[in-house]
C-alpha positions as CSV (number, residue, x, y, z in Angstrom):
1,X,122.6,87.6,124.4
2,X,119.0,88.6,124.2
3,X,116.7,85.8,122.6
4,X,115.1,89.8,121.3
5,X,117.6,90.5,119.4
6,X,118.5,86.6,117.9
7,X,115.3,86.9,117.0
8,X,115.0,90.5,115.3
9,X,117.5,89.5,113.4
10,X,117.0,85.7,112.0
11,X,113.4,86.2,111.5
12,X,113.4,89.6,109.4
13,X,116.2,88.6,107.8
14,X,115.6,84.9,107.0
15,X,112.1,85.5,106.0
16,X,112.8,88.0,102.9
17,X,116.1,86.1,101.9
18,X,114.0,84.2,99.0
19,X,114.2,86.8,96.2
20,X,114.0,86.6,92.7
21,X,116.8,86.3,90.6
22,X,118.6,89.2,89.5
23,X,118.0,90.6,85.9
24,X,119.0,93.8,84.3
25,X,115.2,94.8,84.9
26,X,115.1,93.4,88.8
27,X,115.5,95.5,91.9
28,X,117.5,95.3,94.2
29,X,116.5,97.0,96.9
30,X,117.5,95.2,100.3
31,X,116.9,94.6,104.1
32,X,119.6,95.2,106.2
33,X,120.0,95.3,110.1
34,X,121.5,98.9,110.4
35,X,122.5,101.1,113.1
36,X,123.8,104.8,113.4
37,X,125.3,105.0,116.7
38,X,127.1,102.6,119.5
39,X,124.8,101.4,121.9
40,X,122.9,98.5,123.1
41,X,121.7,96.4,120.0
42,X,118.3,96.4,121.0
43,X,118.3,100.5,121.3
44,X,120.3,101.5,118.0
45,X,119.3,98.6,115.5
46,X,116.5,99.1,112.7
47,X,115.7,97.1,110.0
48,X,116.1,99.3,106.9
49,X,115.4,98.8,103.0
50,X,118.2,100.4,101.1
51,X,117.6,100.8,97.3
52,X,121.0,100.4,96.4
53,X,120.4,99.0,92.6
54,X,122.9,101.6,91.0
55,X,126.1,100.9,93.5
56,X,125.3,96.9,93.5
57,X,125.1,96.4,89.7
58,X,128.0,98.8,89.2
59,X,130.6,96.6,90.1
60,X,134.1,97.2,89.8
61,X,137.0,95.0,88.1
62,X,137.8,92.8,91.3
63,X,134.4,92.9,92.6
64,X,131.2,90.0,93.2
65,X,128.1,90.8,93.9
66,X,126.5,89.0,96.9
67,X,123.3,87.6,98.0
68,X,123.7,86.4,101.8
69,X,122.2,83.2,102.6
70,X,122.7,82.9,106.5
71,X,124.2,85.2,108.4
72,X,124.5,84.2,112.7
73,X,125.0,86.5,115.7
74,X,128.2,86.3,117.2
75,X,128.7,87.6,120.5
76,X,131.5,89.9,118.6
77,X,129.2,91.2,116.8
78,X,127.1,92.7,119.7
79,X,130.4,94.2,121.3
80,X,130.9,95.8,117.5
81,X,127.8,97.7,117.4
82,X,128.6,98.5,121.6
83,X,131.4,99.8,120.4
84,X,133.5,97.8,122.5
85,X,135.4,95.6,120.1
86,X,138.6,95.9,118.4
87,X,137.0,96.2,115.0
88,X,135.1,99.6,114.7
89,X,132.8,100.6,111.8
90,X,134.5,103.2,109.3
91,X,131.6,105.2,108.9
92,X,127.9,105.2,110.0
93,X,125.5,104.2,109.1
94,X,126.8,100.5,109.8
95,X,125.2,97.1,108.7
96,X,125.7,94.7,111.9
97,X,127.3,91.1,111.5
98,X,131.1,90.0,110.7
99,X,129.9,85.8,109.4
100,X,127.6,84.7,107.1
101,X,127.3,82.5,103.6
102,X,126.7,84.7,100.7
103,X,126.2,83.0,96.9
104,X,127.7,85.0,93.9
105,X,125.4,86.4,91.5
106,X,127.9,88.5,89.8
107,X,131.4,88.9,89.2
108,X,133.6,91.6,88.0
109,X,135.4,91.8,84.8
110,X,139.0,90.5,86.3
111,X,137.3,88.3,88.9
112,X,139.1,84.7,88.0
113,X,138.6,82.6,91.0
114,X,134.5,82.8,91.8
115,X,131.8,83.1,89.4
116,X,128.2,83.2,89.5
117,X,126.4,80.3,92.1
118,X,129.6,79.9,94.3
119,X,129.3,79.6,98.1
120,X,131.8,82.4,99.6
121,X,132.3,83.4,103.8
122,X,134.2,86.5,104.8
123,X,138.0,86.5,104.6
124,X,138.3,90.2,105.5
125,X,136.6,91.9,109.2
126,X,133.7,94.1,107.9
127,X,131.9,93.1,105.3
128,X,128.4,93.5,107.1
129,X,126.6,90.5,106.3
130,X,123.5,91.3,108.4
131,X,121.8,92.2,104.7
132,X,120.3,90.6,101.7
133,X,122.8,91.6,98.7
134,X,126.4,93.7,99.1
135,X,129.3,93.8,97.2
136,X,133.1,92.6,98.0
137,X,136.1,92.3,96.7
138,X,136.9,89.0,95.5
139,X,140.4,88.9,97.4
140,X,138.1,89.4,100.7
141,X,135.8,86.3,100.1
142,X,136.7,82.4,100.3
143,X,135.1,80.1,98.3
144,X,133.5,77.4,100.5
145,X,131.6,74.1,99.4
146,X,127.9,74.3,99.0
147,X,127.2,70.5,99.6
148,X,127.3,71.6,103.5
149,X,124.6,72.7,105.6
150,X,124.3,76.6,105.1
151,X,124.4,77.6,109.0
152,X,128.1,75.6,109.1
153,X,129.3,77.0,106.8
154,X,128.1,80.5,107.7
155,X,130.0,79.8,111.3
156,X,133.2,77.9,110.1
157,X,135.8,81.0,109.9
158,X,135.4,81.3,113.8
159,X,134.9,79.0,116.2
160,X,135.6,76.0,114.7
161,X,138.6,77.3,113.7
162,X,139.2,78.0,117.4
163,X,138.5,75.3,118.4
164,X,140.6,73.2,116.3
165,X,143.6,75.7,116.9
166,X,143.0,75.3,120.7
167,X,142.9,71.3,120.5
168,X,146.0,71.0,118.6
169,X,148.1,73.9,119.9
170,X,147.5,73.5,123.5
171,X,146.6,69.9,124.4
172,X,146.8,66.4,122.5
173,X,143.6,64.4,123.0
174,X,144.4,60.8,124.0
175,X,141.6,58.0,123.7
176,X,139.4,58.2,126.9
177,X,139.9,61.8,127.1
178,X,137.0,64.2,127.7
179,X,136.4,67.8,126.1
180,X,134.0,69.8,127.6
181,X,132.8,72.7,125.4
182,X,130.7,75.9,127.1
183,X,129.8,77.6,123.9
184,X,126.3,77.4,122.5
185,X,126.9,77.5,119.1
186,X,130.8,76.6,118.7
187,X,129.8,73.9,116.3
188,X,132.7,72.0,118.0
């Protein structure tokens, strides 16, 4: 991956993350990394403002609204906007990224199980967390702690998982073992 593109995305993102709080008189326009067509991430991604207010604070029933904390790049993510994965955008234009932390700032009517100031990662592919707010069905989101470091949680619905599956599934670790891991940010 291109330290270009790692960096087109953590530092426009990161830097505008720190917004003020939502009121009924705030808006909430937002950055997202966007693109309109497959292709090579550094040819078809732009960083775009969306003035979404209206569709964010309209929520439905089962619906949160969320404002993403940290969001990596995962090498899925690059085949995604190639074109080349398994998971394909419904309809362009597409915001970029499949993990991330978000924090609730609003809940639905029926939503039970989150409220306002929870942690929550993706539970469903496509929830495009390459932006500064959305909105997401509850049912898709899991609630995780917000006593951990922001960038594990962000990447614990992947690889760790991986890896974990991989070390239990396919080999048993006895003392003096050795485990040699190629990935550069597998958090393993």
């Amino acid at each position: 991956m291109s330290s270009s593109i790692a960096g087109f995305v953590s530092q426009r993102i990161s830097r505008t993350c720190l917004l003020r709080p939502i009121s009924k008189a705030a808006n909430i326009s937002s950055l997202a990394v966007q693109y309109s067509e497959f292709g090579k991430a550094q040819n078809v991604l732009k960083l775009v403002s969306i003035d979404n207010e209206a569709s964010l604070m309209n929520l439905s029933a089962d619906e949160v609204l969320l404002k993403h904390l940290v969001a990596p790049i995962n090498p899925s993510d690059l085949n995604m906007i190639q074109g080349v994965y398994g998971i394909k955008p419904s309809s362009f234009p597409a915001i970029g990224g499949q993990e991330g932390v978000a924090v609730v700032e609003k809940v639905g009517s029926s939503v039970s199980d989150l409220k306002e100031g929870d942690w929550v990662i993706p539970h469903a592919p496509g929830l495009a967390t390459w932006t500064q707010r959305s909105k997401a069905k509850a049912a898709h989101l899991l609630r995780v702690s917000n006593d951990i470091p922001a960038p594990y949680a962000a990447t614990v619905a992947v690889n760790p998982c991986s890896a974990y599956r991989m070390l239990e599934d396919f080999e048993r670790l006895r003392p003096g073992d050795w485990l040699g891991e190629n990935g550069a940010n597998s958090m393993v």
